[in-house]
N, C-alpha and C positions, 0 to 999 in steps of 0.2 A: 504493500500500500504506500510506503513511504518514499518506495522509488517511482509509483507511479505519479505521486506528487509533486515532486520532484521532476521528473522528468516531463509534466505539462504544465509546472511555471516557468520550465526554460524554455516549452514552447512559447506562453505567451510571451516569454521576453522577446526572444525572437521576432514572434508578429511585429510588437512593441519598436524595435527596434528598426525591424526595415519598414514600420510605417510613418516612422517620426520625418524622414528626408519628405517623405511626398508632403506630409502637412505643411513643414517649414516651406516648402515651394509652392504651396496654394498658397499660404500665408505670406508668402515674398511677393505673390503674385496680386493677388488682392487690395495688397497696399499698395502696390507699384504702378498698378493701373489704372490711370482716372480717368478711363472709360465703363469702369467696370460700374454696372448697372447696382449692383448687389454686395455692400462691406459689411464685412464683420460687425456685430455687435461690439465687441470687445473694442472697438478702435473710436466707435461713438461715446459708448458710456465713458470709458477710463483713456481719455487721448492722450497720445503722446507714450504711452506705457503698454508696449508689445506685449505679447507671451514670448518667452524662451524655451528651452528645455530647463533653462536651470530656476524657472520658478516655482515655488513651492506647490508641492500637490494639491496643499488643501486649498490651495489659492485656484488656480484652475480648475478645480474641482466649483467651489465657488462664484466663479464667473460664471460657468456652465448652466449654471441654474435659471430658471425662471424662462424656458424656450429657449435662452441663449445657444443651449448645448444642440437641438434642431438645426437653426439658422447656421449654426458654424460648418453642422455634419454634411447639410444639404449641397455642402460646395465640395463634396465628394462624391465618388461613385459607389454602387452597391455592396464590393466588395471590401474597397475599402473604409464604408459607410460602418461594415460588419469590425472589422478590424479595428474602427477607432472606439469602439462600444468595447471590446475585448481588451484595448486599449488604458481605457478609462477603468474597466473591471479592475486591473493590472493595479493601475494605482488605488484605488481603492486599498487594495490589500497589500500597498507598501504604507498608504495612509496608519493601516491599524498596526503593520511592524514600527511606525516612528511612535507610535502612540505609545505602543510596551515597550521602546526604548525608552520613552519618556521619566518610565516608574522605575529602571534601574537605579541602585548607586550612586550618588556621584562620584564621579574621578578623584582621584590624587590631585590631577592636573588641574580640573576645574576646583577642586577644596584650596587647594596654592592661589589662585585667581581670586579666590572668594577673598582669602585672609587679606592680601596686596589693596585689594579694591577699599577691604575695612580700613586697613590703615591710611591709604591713600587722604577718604573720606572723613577719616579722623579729624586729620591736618585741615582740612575743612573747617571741620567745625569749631575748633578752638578759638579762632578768630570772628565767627559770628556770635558765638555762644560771650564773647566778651563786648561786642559791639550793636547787640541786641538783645543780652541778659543781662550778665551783672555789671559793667559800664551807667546804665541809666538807672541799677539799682543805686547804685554808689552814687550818681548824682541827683539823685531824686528829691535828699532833703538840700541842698543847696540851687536847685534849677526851679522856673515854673513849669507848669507842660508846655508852655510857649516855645521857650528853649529847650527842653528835650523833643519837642517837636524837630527843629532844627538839630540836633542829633540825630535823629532816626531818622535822616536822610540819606546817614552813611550806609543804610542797607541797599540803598536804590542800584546797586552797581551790580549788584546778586540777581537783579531780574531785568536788566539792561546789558544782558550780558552777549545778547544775540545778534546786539550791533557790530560787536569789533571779533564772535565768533566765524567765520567765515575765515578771516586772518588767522586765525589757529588751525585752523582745516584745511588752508591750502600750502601755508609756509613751513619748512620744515628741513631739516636734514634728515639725508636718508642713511649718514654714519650715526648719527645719533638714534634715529628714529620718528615715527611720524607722533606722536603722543609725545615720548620724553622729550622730544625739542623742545616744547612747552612746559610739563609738568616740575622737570627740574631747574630753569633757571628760577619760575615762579615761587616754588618752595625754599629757594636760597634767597630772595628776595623776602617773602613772608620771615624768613628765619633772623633775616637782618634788619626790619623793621620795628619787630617784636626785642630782638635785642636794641634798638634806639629807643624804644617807646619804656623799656624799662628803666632808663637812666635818667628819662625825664619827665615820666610819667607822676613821680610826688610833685614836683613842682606844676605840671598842670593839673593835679586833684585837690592841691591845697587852697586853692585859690578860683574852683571850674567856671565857675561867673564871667570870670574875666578872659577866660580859655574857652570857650564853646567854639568858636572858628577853627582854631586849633586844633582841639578833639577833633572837632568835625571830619577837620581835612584829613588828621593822621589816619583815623579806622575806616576813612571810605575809602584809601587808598591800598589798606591793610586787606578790605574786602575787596576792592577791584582787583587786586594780586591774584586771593584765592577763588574768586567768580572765574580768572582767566584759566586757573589749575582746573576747574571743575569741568570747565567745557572740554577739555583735552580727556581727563579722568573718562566723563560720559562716552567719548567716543570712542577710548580704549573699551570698556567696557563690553560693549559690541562686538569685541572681537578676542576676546583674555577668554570669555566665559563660551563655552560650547552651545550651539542653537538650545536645544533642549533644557539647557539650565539659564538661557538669560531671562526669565524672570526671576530669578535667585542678585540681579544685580541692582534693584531695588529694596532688595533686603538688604546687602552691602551696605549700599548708601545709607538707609534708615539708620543701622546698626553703627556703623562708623561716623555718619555726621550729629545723633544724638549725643552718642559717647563723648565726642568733643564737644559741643554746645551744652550739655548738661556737665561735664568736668570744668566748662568755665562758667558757667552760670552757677548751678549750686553749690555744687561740691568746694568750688572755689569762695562763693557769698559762705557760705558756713563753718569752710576752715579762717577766714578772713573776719569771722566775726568773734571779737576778745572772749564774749560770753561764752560763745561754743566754745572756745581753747578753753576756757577756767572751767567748766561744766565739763567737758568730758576728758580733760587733761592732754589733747594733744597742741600739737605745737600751733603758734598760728604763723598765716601764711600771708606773706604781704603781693600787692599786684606787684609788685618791679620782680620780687622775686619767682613768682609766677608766669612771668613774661622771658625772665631768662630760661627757666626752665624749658617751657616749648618752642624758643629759640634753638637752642642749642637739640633738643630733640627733632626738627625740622633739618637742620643741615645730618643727624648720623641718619634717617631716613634718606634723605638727597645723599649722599654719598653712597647708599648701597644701592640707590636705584642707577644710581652713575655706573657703579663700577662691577656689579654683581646680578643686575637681572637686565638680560636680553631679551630686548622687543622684539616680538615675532615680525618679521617684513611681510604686509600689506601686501597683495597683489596688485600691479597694478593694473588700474580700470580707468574706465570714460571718465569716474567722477577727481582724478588728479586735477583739477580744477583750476583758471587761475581766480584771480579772488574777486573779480566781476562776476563770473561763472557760477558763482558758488553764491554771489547775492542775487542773480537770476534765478538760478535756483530757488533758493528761498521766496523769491516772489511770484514764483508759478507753484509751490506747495501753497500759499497761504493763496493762491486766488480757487483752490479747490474747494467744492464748495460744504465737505464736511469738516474740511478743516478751520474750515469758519466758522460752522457751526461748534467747534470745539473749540475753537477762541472765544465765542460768547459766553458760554459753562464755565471757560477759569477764570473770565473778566468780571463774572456776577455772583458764582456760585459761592463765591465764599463770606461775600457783604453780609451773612446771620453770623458770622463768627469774629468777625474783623474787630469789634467792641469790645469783646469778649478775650480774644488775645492779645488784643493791643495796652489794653487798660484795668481790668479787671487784676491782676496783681500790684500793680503799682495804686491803688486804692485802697487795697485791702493792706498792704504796707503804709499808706494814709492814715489807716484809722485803725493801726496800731499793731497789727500784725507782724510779729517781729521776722525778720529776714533770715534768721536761721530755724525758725519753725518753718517758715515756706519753703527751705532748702532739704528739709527733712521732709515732709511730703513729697518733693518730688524727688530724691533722694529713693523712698517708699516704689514710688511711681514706673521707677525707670528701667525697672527688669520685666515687669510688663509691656512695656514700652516696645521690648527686644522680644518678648512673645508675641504681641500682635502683628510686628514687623514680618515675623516666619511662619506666623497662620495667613495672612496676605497674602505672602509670597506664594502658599501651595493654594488658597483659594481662587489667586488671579492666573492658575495657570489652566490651560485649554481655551473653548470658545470664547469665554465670555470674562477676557479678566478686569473690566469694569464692576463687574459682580460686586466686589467686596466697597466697592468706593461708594454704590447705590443703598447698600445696607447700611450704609454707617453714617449716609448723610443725613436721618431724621435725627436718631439716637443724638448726632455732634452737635444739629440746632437745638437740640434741647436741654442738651449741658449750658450751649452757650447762652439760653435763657433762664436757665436755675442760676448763671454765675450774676445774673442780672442782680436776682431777688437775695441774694448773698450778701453782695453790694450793698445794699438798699438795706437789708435790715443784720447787720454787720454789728455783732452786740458788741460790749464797752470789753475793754481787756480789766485783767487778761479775762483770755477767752477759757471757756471750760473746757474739759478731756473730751465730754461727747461731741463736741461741736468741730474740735479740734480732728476728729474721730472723719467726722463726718466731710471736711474738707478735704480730707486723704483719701476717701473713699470717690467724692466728685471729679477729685485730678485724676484719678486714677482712670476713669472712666470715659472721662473727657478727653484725656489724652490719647487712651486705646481708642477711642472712636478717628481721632485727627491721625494717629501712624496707621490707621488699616486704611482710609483716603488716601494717605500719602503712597503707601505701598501700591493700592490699588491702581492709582494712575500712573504713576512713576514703570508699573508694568506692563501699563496699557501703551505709552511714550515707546519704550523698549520693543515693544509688540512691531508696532506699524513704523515704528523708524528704518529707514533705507540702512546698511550698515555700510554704505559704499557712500556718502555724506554725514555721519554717525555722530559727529561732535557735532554738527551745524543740525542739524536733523533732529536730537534730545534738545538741545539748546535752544533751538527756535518753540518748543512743544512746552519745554519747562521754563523758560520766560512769561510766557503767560498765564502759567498756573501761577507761579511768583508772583507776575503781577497784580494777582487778583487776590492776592492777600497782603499785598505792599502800598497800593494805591491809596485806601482808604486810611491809613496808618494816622498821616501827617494830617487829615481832614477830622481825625476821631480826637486824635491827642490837642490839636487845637479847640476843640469843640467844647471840650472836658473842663477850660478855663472859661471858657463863657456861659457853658450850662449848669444849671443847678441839682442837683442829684435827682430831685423829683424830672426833671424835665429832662434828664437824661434817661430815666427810666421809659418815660411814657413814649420820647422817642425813639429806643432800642425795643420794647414792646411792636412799635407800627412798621421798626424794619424785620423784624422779624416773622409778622405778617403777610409783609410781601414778596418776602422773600420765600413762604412758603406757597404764596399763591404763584411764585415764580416757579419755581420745585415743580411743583404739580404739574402747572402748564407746560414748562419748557422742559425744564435742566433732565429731568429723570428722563421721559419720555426717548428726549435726542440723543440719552449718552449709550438706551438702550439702543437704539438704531446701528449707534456710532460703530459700538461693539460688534455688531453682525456683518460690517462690512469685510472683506477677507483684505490681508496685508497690503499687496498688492495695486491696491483701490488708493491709497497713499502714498502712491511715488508717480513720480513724475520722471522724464526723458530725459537726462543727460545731457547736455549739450556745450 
């Protein structure tokens, strides 16, 4: 039985194989003709974006659908009408071999990719987690929110990053490599920055009043560094990690850029606060000295990515691009028209939480909530954090890895309006164990809702990204999710000094509302469409 199995899938290969020349030449021929009465389906819907042999099964499988696969066959003859049906069977049942390779093992090879990508993202984060957590902690009781307004603009370079990505994607050495050309002059830069900003870092905290422009400039520069690592990071990633395992590259990310922005946000607020060192006896830790440390941690990473791990060489293809090429590019994906619709989802969908992350701790530090009990919550917080990231990861994998990001969006509006009523009835300190209890339990929750999102799209980015423009391609997808939790930032934190708490309430209450009448109507709806499109439907022509 097993030989006769055997011996009639190397039939069908066969067929398989001496029928693919005749298609590729109806298919040469079809397109070449513009006399020809009768074109493809595939060349109206998805223009510009041929079939090949090397596009993915399920992707052609895909197109086929809905009469397509009639209209395509009908420009064949009987027999080999018969043959592309045998054809199609064929792949089918390589379909369900990629499927059970899906559920092996991981590699060695891909577990090495995974850890490099953690650490990579690490680096990342320390420098956000300090210029979007504990930075405006520390300057909270000497700024109004006017002026940390004008600080949280130094995040703006994190989702502007899609401007000056194309110059990462086309420039490069090819002794160095296409990724570490970039990755490691930026990380000796980060490393040399962070050791200036520790030497003079007392001097502008002593005094931040009179240093807000300064701050400013140092950490938007600090993040415009690492925004330019990450864009290279992303497009490695595309190609470190095996097909099958790159939705495991948004679990990297989560897992690696929390650990950094939570080692400098809390870990750092709580070793740094006197009361924590005399309370539990360990040493305390100042920011210079803080700064030197992941300095110097920054350059022994860059040396061993210099000297010790070799970049696989890229093959090369039509997308070597020069860097017009590559911003054509990018302006014929976004004139597609689901990717526009997926521009609208990250430009809106995040206005019911925007309030809620942007302000909702720095209040509750207002009114009295001490900064190292905050840091101990999320502290509590953060191993969940790295659970939700690797239940994401396996949820967002197959058809539908929007899945997890559609679950989680009610659950996270609802956090973000319990942190409303928190706010608002925030009793006198100190505060009591059960209350204290219960804030642990909300972050907890709130935050597992925001990493299964994050994972959920950051897989769905990876899914439909080309990997042949891979850093331009994540980077154009994740600037607009960025942006749509960055925009409202500067409009919230100034708002907060003109409005009265009641009148902030009633107006986060009516955005909240609309934003679920937005929910309803559009966001869920479109992302479920989005999801069912096959890869393919997402790239564009090379040129």
């Amino acid at each position: 039985m097993s030989a006769r199995r055997n011996k009639s899938k190397s039939s069908k290969a066969k067929k398989v194989k001496e029928f693919t020349p005749v298609v590729d030449q109806v298919m040469r021929k079809s397109s070449s003709d513009e006399s020809m009465a009768v074109s493809s389906s595939l060349n109206t819907s998805i223009p510009r974006t041929p079939i090949t042999s090397r596009t993915p099964v399920s992707s052609r499988m895909a197109m086929l659908e809905d009469g397509d696969e009639e209209l395509e066959l009908n420009l064949l003859g009987d027999q080999e009408r018969r043959e592309a049906r045998q054809g199609l069977e064929q792949e089918q049942e390589e379909a369900e071999e990629l499927t059970e390779h899906a559920k092996r093992p991981i590699s060695s090879k891909d577990k090495r990719a995974m850890v490099l990508l953690c650490v990579l993202y690490l680096i990342q984060g320390v420098p956000l987690g300090l210029a979007l957590g504990s930075v405006p902690f520390l300057l909270k009781d000497h700024l109004s929110y006017s002026q940390l307004a004008t600080f949280a603009l130094s995040s703006y370079p994190y989702s502007l990053k899609l401007l000056w990505s194309p110059i990462v994607d086309s420039i490069f050495s090819p002794y160095v490599g296409r990724r570490k050309s970039w990755i490691i002059p930026m990380q000796l830069t980060v490393g040399s920055v962070m050791l200036y900003m520790s030497l003079n870092v007392q001097r502008l905290m002593d005094n931040p009043e009179n240093h807000v422009n300064e701050l400013t400039f140092v950490f938007t520069s600090l993040v415009l560094i690492s925004a330019t690592q990450d864009i290279a990071v992303d497009g490695w990633a595309l190609t470190l990690l095996s097909h099958e395992n790159l939705s495991y590259a948004s679990t990297c990310q989560t897992i690696g850029l929390n650990t950094g922005y939570f080692a400098s946000f809390t870990v750092f607020l709580a070793f740094n606060s006197v009361e924590f060192s005399e309370k539990w006896g360990v040493p305390h830790l100042t920011l210079s000295g803080y700064l030197r440390f992941w300095s110097i941690a920054c350059y022994l990473v860059t040396f061993w990515l210099l000297f010790f791990k070799k970049e696989d060489k890229e093959v090369a293809t039509e997308a070597d691009l020069s860097i017009k090429g590559v911003y054509k590019t990018i302006w014929a994906i976004c004139k597609l028209k689901h990717v526009q619709s997926l521009i609208v989802i990250h430009f809106f969908g995040k206005l019911g939480f925007a309030a809620n992350e942007a302000a909702t701790s720095l209040k509750m530090v207002e009114k009295g909530f001490k900064r190292e009990d905050l840091a101990i919550a999320v502290l509590i917080d953060f191993p969940f954090q790295i659970i939700g990231g690797y239940l994401a990861a396996s949820w967002s994998r197959g058809d539908r890895p929007l899945r997890p990001w559609i679950w989680a969006f009610w659950p996270r509006l609802g956090f973000g309006l319990m942190a409303t009523f928190i706010v608002y009835y925030f009793p006198k300190t100190p505060i009591s164990t059960g209350f204290f209890v219960f804030l642990i339990v909300h972050t907890v929750f709130s935050s597992f809702s925001s990493t299964v999102q994050f994972v959920g799209i950051s897989a769905f980015h990876t899914r439909i990204s080309d990997p042949l423009i891979g850093g331009t391609y994540m980077t154009l997808l994740n600037t607009f999710t960025n942006l749509g939790g960055t925009w409202p930032k500067w409009f919230i934190l100034k708002g907060v000094d003109a409005l009265s708490v009641a009148t902030c309430k009633v107006t986060e209450a009516g955005t909240e509302l609309a934003v679920k009448v937005f929910l309803v109507a559009y966001i869920i709806p479109t992302a479920k469409k989005l999801q069912e499109l096959p890869p393919l439907a997402w790239r564009v022509k090379l040129s």
